[in-house]
C-alpha positions in Angstrom: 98.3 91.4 126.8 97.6 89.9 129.9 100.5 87.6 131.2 98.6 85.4 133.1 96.3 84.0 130.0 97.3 80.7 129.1 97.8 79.5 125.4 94.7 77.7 125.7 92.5 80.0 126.5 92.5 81.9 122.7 91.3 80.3 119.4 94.0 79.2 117.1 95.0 80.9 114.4 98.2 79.0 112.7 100.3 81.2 110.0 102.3 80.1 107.9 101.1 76.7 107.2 100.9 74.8 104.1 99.4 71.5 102.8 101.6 68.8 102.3 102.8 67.4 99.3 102.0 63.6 97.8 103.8 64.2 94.6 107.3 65.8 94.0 107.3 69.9 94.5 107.6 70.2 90.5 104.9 67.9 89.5 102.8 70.0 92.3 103.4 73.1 91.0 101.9 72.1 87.7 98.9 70.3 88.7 94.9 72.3 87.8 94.7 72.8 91.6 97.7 74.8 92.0 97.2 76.8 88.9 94.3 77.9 89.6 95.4 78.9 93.1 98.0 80.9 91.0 95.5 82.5 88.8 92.5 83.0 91.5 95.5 84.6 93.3 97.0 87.1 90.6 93.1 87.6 90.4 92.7 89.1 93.8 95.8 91.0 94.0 94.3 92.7 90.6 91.2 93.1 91.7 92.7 94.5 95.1 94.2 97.3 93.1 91.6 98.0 91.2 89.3 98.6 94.7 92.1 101.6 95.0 92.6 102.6 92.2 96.7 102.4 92.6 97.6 100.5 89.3 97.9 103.7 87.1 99.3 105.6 90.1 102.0 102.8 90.3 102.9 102.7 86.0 102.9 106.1 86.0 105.3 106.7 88.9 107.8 104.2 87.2 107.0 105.9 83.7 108.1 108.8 85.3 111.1 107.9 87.1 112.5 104.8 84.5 115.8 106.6 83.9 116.5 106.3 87.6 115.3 103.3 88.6 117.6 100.6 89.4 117.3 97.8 91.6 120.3 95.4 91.0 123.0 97.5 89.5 124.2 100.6 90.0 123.0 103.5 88.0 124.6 104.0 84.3 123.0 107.1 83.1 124.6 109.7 85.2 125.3 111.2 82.5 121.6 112.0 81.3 121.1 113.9 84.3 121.7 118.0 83.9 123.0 120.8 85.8 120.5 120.3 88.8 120.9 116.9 89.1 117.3 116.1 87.3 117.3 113.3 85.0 115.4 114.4 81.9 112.2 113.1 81.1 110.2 113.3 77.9 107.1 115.8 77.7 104.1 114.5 78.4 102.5 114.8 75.1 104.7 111.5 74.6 102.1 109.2 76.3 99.1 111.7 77.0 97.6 114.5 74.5 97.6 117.4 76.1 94.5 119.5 76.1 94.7 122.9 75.2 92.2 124.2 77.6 92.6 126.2 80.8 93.1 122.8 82.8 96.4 122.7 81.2 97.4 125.8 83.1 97.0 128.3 85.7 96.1 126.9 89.3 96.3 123.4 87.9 100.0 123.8 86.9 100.4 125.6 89.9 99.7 122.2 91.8 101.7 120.1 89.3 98.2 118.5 88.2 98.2 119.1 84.4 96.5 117.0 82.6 94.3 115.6 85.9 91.5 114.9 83.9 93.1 112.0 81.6 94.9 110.7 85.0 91.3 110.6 86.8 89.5 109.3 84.0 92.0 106.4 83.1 92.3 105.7 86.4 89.0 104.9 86.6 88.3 103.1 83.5 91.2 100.7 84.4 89.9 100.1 87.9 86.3 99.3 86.8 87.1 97.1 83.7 89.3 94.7 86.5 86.2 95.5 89.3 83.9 94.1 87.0 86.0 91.4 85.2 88.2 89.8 87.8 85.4 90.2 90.6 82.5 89.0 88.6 84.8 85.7 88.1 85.8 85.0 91.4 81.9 85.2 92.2 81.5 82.9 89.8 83.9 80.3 90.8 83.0 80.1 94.4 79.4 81.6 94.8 77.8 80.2 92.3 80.0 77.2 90.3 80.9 75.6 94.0 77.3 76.6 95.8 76.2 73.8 96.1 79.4 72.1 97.6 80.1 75.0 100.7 81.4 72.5 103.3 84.6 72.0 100.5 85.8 75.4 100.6 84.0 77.9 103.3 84.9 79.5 106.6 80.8 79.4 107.1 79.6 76.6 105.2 76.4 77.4 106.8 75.3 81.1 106.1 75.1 82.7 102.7 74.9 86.9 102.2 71.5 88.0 101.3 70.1 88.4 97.9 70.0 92.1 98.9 73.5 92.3 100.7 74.9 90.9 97.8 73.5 93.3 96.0 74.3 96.2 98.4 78.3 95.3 98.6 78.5 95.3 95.1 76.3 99.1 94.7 79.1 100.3 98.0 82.1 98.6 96.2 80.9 100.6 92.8 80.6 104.0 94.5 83.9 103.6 96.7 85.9 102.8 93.5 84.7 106.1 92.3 86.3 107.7 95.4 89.4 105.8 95.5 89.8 105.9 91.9 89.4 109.5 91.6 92.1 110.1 94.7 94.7 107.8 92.7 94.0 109.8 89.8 95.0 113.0 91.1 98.2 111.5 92.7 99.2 110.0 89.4 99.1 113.2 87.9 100.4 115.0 91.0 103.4 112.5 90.6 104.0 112.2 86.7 104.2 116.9 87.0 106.9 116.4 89.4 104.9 116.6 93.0 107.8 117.4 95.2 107.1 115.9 98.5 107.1 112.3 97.3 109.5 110.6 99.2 109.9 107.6 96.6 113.4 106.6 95.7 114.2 104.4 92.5 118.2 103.9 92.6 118.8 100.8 95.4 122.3 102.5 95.6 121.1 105.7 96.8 120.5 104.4 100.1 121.8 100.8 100.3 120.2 96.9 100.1 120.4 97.6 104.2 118.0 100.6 104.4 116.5 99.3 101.8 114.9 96.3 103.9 114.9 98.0 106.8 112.7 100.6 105.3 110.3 97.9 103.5 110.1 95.9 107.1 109.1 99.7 108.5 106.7 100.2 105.3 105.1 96.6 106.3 104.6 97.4 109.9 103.3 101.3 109.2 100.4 100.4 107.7 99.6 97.6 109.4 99.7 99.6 112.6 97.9 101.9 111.1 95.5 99.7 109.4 95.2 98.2 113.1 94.2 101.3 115.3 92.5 103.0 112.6 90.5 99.8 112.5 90.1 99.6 116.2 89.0 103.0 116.3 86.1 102.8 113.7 84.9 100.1 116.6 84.1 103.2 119.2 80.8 103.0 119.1 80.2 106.0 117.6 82.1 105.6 114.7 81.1 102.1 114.6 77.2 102.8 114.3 77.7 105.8 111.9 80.3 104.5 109.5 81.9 101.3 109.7 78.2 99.3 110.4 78.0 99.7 107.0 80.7 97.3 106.3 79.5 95.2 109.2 76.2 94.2 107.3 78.3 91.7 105.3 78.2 88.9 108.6 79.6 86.3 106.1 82.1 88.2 103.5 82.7 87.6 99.6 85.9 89.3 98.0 83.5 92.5 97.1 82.6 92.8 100.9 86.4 94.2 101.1 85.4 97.6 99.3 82.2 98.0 100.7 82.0 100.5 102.8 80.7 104.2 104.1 83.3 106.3 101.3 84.7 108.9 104.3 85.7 105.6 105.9 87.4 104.1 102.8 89.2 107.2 101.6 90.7 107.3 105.1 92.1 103.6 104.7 93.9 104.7 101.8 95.2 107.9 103.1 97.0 106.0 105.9 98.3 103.6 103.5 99.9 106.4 101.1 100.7 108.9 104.0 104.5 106.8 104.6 105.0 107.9 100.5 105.7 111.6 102.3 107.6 110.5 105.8 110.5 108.7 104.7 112.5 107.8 101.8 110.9 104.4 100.4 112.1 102.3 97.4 109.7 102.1 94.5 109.9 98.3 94.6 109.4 98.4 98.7 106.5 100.5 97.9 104.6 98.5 95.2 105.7 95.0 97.5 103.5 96.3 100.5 101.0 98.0 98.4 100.2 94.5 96.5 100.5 92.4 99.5 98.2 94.5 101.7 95.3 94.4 98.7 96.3 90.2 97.7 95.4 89.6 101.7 92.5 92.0 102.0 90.5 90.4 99.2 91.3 86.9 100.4 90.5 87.7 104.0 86.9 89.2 102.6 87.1 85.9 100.3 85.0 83.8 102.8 87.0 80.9 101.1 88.8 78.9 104.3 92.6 79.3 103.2 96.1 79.5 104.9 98.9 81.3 103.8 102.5 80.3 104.0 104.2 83.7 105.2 105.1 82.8 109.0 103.3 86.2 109.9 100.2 86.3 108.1 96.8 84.6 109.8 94.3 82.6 108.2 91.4 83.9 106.5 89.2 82.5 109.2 91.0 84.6 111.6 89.1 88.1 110.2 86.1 85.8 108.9 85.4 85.6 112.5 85.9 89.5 112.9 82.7 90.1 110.4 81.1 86.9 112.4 81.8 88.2 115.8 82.2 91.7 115.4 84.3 93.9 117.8 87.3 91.2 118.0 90.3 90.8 116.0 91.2 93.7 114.3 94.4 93.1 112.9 94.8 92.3 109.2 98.6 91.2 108.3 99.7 89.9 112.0 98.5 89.1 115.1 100.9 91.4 116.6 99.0 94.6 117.9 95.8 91.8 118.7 98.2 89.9 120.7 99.8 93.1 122.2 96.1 94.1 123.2 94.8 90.9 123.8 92.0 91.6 121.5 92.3 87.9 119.6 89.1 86.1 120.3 89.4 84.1 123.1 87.5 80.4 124.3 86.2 82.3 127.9 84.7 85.2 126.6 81.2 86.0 124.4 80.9 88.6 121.7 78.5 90.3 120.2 77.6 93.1 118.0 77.1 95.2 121.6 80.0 94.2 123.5 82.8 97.0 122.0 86.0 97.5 122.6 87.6 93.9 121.9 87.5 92.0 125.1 84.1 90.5 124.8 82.1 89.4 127.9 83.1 86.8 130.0 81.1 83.4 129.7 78.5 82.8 132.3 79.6 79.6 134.2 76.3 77.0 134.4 75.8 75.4 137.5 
């Protein structure tokens, strides 16, 4: 970041801000306004997971480990667990019938992926029915019910996707849940056969309330690092022209532009975000938290809606709004950390353009 750059000279992008309040906090928090902020937001955080296919991945790792998981109190069934320390679990003809074909042995045993079909398939299922559903109404209550209205509720009141982008992101969002949905398949049932190199923890007692936030602050920062330079890097032009241009087309973004994109480059995204699971011992709840979070905030920033948020650290949806508008600036996602760090925040003295890469833009010609 360069030291000499005054405050002035960047665009502002103010976190943590809310709207005040003319009525008392619990008459507020009841009015049709803020419900439906609650359910349009409940909606995006579903329809997030559903882009990745983690909701079965996530039941099925607490199915899996329920005897152990405990959060506020310290655990009671020690005395379930065996010999080895295991904690018994039932079979899993309990919750899924178990086919009696030669997937249900041999080399898919081997890789503790019994039964992968049924975890693929559901996994699927689930993540289209809330791709559709949820997606299809959040289109509906800003695309089409408030069209006519933009100015309300936009970041560009003036520009509008295509008939054939919006076509397009949906077709890309469609294939890329097929990906995604497939990979969180295989992990659920990598997970619910006892996959060994998880690093997930469910007892808060086995490694204290103070590793416990220090490793979900870690969690939070790991993939937004990662989300960060992994971003930055699909903006060498290479990459940029081969895969990530394809997200790129979407110059004015819906909550489907979030999922729509070259399938290599999404599958990668999620890899990053599950690759922590395997480094260091994380807390289920940890886990889930950052999981949730990262896909609440990715759909809203894709949202085109103009919205704050009220975490301190978290910018404005116009702040990656501009990222699709101006291209090869502001690539963060959950701070401004690692933009400010690079100085790569769009700045007041300095054009961009789908041409200029690598995040500082061109400086502005001065007229005479």
């Amino acid at each position: 970041m360069d030291p000499n750059k005054s405050e002035t000279d960047g665009y502002e992008y103010p976190c943590g801000q809310v709207p005040k309040l003319n009525a008392t906090l619990l008459r507020s928090l009841f009015t049709f306004k803020t419900m439906a902020v609650i359910t349009s937001s409940i909606a995006l955080a579903l329809l997030g997971s559903a882009a990745h296919g983690d909701t079965l991945l996530f039941v099925v790792m607490l199915w899996r480990n329920w005897n152990q998981f405990h959060f506020f109190s310290t655990s009671i069934e020690k005395d379930l667990e065996d010999t080895t320390g295991k904690i018994e679990v039932n079979n899993a003809s309990d919750i899924l019938p178990v086919a009696n074909t030669s997937m249900s042995s041999g080399l898919l045993d081997y890789y503790y992926l019994k039964d992968i079909h049924y975890f693929v398939a559901s996994s699927l299922l689930g993540s289209y029915a809330l791709f559709f559903v949820v997606g299809g109404f959040l289109q509906w209550n800003y695309y089409i019910r408030q069209r006519n209205r933009p100015q309300d509720w936009k970041c560009q009141p003036t520009r509008f996707l295509t008939k054939e982008n919006e076509r397009h992101e949906f077709l890309m969002g469609v294939v890329c849940l097929l990906f995604n949905g497939s990979l969180s398949g295989v992990t659920s049932a990598y997970v619910y056969n006892g996959g060994p190199y998880l690093k997930v923890y469910y007892d808060i007692q086995e490694y204290g309330w103070i590793y416990f936030i220090f490793s979900t602050v870690a969690l939070f920062l790991f993939q937004d690092a990662g989300a960060y330079y992994y971003h930055r890097m699909l903006h060498f032009p290479f990459l940029y022209r081969n895969f990530h241009k394809w997200h790129h087309r979407y110059h004015s973004p819906t909550a489907f532009s979030a999922v729509a994109m070259h399938p290599v480059e999404s599958l990668v995204f999620q890899m990053i975000l599950l690759f922590p699971m395997v480094l260091f011992p994380i807390h289920f709840v940890s886990v889930v938290g950052c999981f949730y979070y990262i896909y609440y905030f990715g759909l809203v920033d894709h949202s085109g809606v103009d919205l704050t948020s009220i975490w301190p650290w978290q910018p404005p949806v116009m702040f990656h709004d501009d990222h699709h508008k101006h291209f090869h600036v502001n690539f963060g996602f959950n701070t401004l950390l690692f933009d400010r760090f690079h100085d790569t925040l769009r700045r007041k003295d300095r054009e961009y353009s789908e041409s200029f890469f690598y995040g500082k833009g061109r400086e502005l010609k001065k007229s005479n």
